[in-house]
Each structure stands twice: as C-alpha cells, then as structure tokens.
N, C-alpha and C positions, 0 to 999 in steps of 0.2 A: 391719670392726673398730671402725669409729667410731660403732657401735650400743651400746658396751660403755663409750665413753671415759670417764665419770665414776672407775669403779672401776680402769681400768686408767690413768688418770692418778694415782691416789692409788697404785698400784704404783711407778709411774715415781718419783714424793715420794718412796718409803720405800726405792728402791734396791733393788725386789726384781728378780729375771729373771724371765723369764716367754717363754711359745711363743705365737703366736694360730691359729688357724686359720681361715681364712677361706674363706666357700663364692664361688667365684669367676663358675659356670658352672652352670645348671639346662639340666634336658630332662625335660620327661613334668611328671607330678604332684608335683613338687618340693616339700617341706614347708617350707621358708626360702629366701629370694632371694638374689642376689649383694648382699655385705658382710654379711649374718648370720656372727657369729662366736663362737668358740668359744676360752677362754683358760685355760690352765694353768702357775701360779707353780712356782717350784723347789722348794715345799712342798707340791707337790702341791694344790691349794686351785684349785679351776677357777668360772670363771664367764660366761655366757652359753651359748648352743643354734650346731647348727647344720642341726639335723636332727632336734628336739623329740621327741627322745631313741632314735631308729634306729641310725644309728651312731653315737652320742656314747665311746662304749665304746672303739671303736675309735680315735676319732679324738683322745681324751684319750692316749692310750699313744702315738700320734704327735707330740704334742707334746711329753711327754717326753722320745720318742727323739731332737728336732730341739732339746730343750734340750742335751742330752747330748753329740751332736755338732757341734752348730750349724751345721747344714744346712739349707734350704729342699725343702719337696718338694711335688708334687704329686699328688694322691689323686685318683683316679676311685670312688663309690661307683654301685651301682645294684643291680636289684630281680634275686635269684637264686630260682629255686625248686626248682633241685636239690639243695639241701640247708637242711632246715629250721632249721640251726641256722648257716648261715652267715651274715655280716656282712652287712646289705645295707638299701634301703629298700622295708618294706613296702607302700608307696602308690606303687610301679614307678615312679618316676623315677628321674633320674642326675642327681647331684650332683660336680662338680671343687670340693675342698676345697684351697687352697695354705696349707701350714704352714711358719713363718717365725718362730723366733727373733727376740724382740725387743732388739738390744744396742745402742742409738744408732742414729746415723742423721737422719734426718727425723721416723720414729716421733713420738720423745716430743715434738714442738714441734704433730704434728699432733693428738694426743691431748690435750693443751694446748687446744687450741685450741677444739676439739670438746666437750669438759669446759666451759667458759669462754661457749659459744653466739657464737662468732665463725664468721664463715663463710669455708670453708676445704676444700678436697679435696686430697683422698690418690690418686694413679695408680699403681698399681703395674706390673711385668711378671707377668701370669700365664700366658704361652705365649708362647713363644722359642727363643732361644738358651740352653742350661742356666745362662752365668753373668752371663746378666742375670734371671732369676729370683728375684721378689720385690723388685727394685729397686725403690725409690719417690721422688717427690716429692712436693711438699709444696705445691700452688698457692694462690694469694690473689687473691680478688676484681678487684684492681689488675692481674692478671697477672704479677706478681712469682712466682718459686719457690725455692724450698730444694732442695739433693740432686742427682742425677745416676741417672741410668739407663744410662750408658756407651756406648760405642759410637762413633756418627757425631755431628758436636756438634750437627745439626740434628735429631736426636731428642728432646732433652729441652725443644726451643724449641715440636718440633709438638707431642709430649704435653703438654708445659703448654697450650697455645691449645685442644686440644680436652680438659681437666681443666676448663678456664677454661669455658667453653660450657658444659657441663655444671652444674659452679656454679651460672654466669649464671641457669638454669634448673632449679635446687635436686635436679638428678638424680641417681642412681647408678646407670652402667649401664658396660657393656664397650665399648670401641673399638679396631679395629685400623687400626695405620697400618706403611708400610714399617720395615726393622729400621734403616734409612739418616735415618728422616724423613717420607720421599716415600709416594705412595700408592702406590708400586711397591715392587718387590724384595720381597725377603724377610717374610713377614706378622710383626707383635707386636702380641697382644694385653695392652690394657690394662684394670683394672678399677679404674673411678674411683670413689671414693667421697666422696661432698659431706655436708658439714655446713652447715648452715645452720639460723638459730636456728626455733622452732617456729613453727608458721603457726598465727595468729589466729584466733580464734573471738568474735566480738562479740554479745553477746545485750543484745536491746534490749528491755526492759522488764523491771522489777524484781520478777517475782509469783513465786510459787509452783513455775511450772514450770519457770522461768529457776534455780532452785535447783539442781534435779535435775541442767536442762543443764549446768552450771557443771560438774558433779560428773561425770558425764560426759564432758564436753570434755577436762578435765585426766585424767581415766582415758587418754582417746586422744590425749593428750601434746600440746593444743592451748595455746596462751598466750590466755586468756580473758578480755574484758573485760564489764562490765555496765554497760549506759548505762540511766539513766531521768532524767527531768526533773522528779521527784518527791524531795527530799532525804528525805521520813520514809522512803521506800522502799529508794533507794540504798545503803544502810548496808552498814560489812563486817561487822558481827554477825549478818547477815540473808545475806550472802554472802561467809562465812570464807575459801573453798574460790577465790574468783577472785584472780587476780594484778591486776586493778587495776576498780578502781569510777569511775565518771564520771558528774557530776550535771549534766547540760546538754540540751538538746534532739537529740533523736534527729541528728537531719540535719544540726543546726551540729554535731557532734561528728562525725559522718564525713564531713565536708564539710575538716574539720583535721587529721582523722588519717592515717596512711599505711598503705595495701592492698594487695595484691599478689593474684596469680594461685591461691596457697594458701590466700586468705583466705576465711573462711564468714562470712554475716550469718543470724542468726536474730533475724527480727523477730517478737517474741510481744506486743507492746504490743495487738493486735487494737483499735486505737483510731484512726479517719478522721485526726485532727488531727497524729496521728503517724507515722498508715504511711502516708500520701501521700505528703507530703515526702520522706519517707524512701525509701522504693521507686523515688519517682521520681528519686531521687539514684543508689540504690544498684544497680538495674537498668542504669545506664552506665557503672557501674566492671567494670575488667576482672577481677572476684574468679570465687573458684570455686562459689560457692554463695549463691544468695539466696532464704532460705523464710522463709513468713508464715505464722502462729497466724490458726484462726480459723474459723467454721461456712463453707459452700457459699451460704449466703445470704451470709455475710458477702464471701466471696470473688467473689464475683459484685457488689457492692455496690463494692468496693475495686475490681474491675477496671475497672466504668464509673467509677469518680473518677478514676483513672489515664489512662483515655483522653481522660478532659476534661482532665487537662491537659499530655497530650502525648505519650505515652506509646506507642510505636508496637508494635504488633502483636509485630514481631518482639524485642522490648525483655520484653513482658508474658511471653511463652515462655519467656523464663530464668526466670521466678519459680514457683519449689515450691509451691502451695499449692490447699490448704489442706495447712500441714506434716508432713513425717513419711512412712514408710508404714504402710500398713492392715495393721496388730498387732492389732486392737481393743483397744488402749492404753484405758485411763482413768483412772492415776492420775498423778502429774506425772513418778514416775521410770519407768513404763511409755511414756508419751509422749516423755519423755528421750532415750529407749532410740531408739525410731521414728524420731526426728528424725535421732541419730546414726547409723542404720543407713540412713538416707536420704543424708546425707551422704559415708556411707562408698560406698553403694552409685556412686553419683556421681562420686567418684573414682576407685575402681575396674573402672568398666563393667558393674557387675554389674545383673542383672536386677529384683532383690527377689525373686524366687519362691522357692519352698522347694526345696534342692537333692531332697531325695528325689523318686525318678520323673522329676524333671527330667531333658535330655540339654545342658543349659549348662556352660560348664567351672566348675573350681571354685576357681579360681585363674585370673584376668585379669590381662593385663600393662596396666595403667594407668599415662599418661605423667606422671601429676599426684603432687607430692608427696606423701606419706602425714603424717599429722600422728606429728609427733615429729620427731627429726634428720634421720635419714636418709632420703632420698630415694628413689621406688618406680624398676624397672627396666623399660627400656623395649627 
C-alpha cells in the first residue's frame, strides 16, 4: 500500500474513502510482489496495479464491494485454463490479495509518513483469526508504535520488534509469529511493509554520460547526487534532473557524506587523480554497488594503482568495471541504460543474459532494497 502513498495521502487531505488492495502473498510467476497495491475511492477513481492489469477487473469490484460493506477480505487469484474467459493470471502464478477498507486507524499517519520520506512500517494481519484481519501498526525506527492488532498484549510488543528489523533493514516481506506473541501456538502471518526514504545514487564526474545517468537513476526512483571538483562542470543547468550537485573532490565528499547498504557509486571521472582516492575509499564502504567508466586498458592501469596503494584483492572484486554490461552501448543514454541494468541486475541476482532460450527465472527474490520506497521481498 505504501507504493501508492503520495496520492493516497492527498485522499486522506481531502476526506475521501477509499478500499486498498493489497497483494499480500505470491507463488509461481507472480507479476507484482508483496505491498503492490491497488486503490479505489467512493468515486470510483482507482489508482495503482496489482497484477499489471490480469485481475485488476476483478479486484476493483472488490474493493467496492469492501467500501460498501466495510469488510476486510481475502482473495486467492491464480492461473485457470478451464475456461478461457475466467478470472485469473496468465503468467500461472497465485497471488493472496487482502482488501481493506480505509476508515482511521493507523492507515492515515502511516501514509503520512511514507508521503513525507520518513521512515516507517506498516504490519498488518494477513492470515489468522477472521477478526484480526487486516489489523495494523504503525512502527518507527525508535521502536515506538501506533494501533493494536488485539488479542494477547505480547503480540503487538513481538510484531513491532519484528516490523522493527525489517525497517532496520529497509525490507518488505511476510512474518509469522504465535497468535499469543510467542513462536508457538497458533501461526499469524504478518505483511510488513517499510518506507524508507530512496537509496542514493552518487555519480561522480560531471560529463556527458553522468547526464543520461542522472536521468535514469531518478527514472528508478534513486535520490542522485553529482559530485565533480570542476565548478564550470558542476552546474544545475548542465544537471536540472539531480536532486542535489556538489563541487569538491571526489573522496573528501564521500569521505563526509552518509551511505548505506542501498547505496550506488558510479564513478565516471575515468581520471588516475580521482578514481584512486576514490575507489580506494569507496571499495571499504559497506554500499551496494561500486562501478568505474573507463577502457580495459584503462581498467587494468587503475587496478595496479589501486594495489599500490592498498587495495586488497578481495576489496578490488566489488568493483564493476569497466561499467555497465555489454549492450554494445555507445551513446551516453545507451550507456546509461547498461550501467542501470548492471545495477539493477545486482540487486536483484539476476544474470544479465537475454531471458529468451534462457532456463533463469525471471523474477528473483533479491534481499537488497529496490530503489524507490518500498523495499524488495525476501
């Protein structure tokens, strides 16, 4: 749900109702993950997927039906071929959608929140007891919560600490714990869904190709920086498209800045005086991606300065380069392209090869955040 929150916060503003649906649970070839959601106002006026348009049909007249009555339910869809015109998904996976009436609660402080780039998860029940169904909290970084999920009081103490962990770790994914609390009794499953604000993209050098990636990165909902130690370079009329420009030298600038585990460095400066330092900084931070611009001579040339100054084998193996993969890229948003499909592919586990004739799946569960809000399922 919290993949929508902008527009479904400005609902909340204007005092409209509204149903959400939420995919809670995949199996098979699943076209959208746990918290893809799908939302429909009293006006009938719907917005987001949950199923890139298989059962959306079906799943909008549920929400309806759950404005109508204000009930919570639970939907099993999957793939049928006994009749070609029934409901179903054509790419044979099963999808558990939970539709849920939005009328107070913790909802709107958590849509708030999520709207706002505060970081913050939503746990709900989505398998249980019928009337804990769709209960939610509301957790905070600090481990504080909002709301109640009913029942035994050490339930809504254990679902926040494991809402909380998840967070910690910008995830969105299912957990089952006892109906009491404990990792006994009775099973409830929860689907937590984390916000946290977008993971970074920093491109270090101010040319040409750094354009394209800028334009790109924010296409894949990265918060992007441009570092060069060049002022006629750094300009925002030269990069409209970045959220923030920085004129200082590669290495004192991320030597001051703060990174994290979602973080990507593309260094395109392909310049000694800059990717050393640099590299040799940014190859010990614990981020998720570190690629260098730049020919096989060149990369070969950059890795013996690297080992001169220290640089250890195992250290040199995180770094992508020469960046990208082999698209036979050759213009800057061609290359663009490569670099983020390198990125992406890295995140997700994916292979790089062309799925056609491949036997790879085509959809990986990758533990690493996706860029934008919400968090990949693990």
């Amino acid at each position: 749900m919290l993949d929508i929150a902008d527009e479904l916060n400005r609902w909340v503003e204007q005092g409209r109702e509204f149903a959400v649906a939420t995919v809670v649970a995949v199996g098979g070839s699943a076209p959208r993950q746990p918290g893809a959601a799908l939302a429909v106002d009293n006006d009938g006026t719907a917005i987001g997927s949950v199923s890139g348009g298989c059962v959306e049909g079906a799943v909008y007249e549920l929400c309806q039906q759950s404005l109508e009555d204000g009930l919570t339910v639970l939907e099993r869809f999957g793939y049928s071929d006994e009749d070609a015109f029934a409901v179903g998904l054509t790419c044979g996976g099963i999808i558990d959608i939970l539709v849920t009436p939005v009328r107070g609660g913790v909802f709107p402080a958590a849509l708030a929140a999520a709207a706002q780039g505060e970081a913050a998860a939503l746990a709900r029940v989505t398998d249980g007891p019928s009337e804990l169904m769709g209960r939610a909290l509301l957790v905070r970084p600090d481990g504080s919560y909002e709301g109640a999920l009913g029942g035994h009081p050490e339930l809504d103490r254990t679902a926040a600490g494991e809402a909380r962990a998840l967070l910690d770790a910008g995830r969105t994914a299912t957990v089952t714990i006892g109906e009491d609390g404990a990792r006994c009794g009775r099973p409830l499953t929860l689907l937590v869904e984390s916000s946290v604000p977008a993971p970074r993209m920093i491109v270090f050098g101010a040319i040409d190709f750094a354009s394209a990636l800028v334009r790109v990165g924010k296409f894949l909902g990265h918060h992007v920086t441009v570092c060069d130690a060049r002022p006629v370079f750094a300009t925002a009329a030269r990069f409209p498209e970045a959220d923030e420009i920085v004129v200082d030298w590669p290495h004192r600038y991320l030597e001051s800045t703060e990174v994290d585990g979602r973080t990507v460095l593309c260094v395109l400066t392909h310049d000694a005086k800059f990717d050393v330092p640099l590299l040799e900084l940014a190859l010990r931070l614990p981020v998720a991606y570190v690629g260098a611009m730049g020919s096989r001579r060149t990369h070969e040339d950059r890795n013996k300065r690297l080992r001169e100054v220290g640089v250890t084998e195992l250290e040199l193996a995180r770094l992508r380069s020469p960046i990208g993969l082999d698209l036979g890229a050759r213009t800057p948003e061609e290359t663009a392209l490569s670099i983020a499909a390198e990125i992406v592919a890295n995140r997700r586990g994916g292979s790089g090869v062309s799925l056609a004739g491949a036997h790879t799946p085509i959809h990986h569960d990758g533990t690493e955040l996706p860029a934008g809000r919400i968090g990949s399922v693990a």
